[in-house]
C-alpha positions in Angstrom: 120.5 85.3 82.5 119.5 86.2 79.2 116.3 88.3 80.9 118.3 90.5 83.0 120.5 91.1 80.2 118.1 92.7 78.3 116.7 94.4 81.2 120.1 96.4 82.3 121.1 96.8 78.6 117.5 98.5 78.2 117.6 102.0 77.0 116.1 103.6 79.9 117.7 101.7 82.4 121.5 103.0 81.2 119.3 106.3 80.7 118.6 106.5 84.2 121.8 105.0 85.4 123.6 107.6 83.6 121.1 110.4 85.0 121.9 109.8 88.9 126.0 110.0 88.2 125.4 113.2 86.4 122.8 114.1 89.2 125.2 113.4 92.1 128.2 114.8 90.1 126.0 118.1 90.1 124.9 117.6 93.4 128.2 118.9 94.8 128.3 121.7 92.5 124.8 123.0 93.5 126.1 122.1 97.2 129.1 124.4 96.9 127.1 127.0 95.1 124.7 127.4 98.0 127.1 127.0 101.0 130.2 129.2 99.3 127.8 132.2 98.2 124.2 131.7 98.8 124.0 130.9 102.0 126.6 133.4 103.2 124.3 135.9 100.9 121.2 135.3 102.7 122.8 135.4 106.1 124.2 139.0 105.2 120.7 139.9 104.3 118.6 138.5 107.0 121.2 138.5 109.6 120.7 135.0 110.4 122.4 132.3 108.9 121.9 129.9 111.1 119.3 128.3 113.2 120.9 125.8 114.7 120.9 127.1 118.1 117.3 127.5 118.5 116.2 124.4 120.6 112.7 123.6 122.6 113.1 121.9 125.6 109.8 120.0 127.0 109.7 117.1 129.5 113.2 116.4 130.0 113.3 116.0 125.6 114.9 119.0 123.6 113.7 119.5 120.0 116.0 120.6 117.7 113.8 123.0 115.8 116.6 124.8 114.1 118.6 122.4 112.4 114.8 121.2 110.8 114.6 125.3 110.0 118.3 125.1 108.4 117.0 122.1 106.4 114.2 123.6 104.9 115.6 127.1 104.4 118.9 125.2 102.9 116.0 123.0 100.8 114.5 126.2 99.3 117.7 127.6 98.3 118.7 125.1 96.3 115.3 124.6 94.6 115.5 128.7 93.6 119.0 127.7 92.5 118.1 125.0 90.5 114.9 126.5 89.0 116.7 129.8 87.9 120.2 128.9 87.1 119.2 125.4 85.3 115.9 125.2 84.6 114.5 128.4 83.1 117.5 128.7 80.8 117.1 125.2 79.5 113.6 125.9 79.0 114.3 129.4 77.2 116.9 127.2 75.0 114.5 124.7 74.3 111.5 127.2 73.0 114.4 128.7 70.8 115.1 125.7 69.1 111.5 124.8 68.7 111.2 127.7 67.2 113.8 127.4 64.5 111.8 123.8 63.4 109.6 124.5 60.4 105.9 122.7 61.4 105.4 119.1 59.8 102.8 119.6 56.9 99.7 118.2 57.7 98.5 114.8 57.1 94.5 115.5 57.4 92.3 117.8 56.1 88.4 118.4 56.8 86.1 117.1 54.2 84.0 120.5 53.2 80.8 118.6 53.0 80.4 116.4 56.5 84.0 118.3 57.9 85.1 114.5 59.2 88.4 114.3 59.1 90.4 112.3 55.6 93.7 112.1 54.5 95.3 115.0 52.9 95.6 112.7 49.5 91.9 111.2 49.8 90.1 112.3 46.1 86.3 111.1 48.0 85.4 111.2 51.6 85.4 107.5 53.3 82.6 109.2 55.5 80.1 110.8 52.9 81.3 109.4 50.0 81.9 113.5 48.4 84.6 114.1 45.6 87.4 115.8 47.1 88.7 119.6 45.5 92.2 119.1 43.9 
């Protein structure tokens, strides 16, 4: 018992436990989103929002090729949803605040005489054995 334990209190398995609740809690948003005023949207546009009519028939077998049309069209939407609604934002927000983070000084430097790289500190190169500048 000990074993699993540690496994479910491991980080990344409350991490991901915690990311499907949020993902299905979302899921209904982005659901509504597309059905309530995407969907309708498209449909004004195109004049066709729904294929769930359009059916093949061939050797006593019909093939619903619509509702596979619907599902892919409905897939689509959402992905252009998500991608411009969620993700370019986050990713705009996230440059910004890289931005704002002053680079860490640097922890090498290139000796001048065999350009290997030495600590930042080093007073002779471990490499070539050359005194360091101050």
């Amino acid at each position: 018992m000990e074993g699993f334990k540690k496994f479910i209190l491991r980080g990344n398995v409350v991490d991901l436990a915690v990311g499907i609740a949020i993902g299905a809690a979302f899921n209904d948003i982005v659901n509504t989103l597309v059905k309530g005023i995407i969907t309708p949207l498209v449909g004004a546009i195109f004049q066709a929002p729904d294929f769930s009519t359009f059916k093949v028939s061939a050797g006593g077998s019909t093939f619903a090729i619509g509702d596979v049309i619907n599902a892919a069209v409905t897939f689509l939407i959402i992905a252009l949803v998500i991608y411009f609604l969620i993700v370019l934002p986050m990713n705009k927000l996230t440059d910004m605040l890289k931005r704002r983070q002053k680079p860490a000084d640097p922890a090498n430097k290139k000796c001048p005489e065999c350009l290997s790289e030495i600590p930042i500190k080093a007073k002779r190169c471990a490499y070539c054995g050359e005194p360091q500048p101050a």
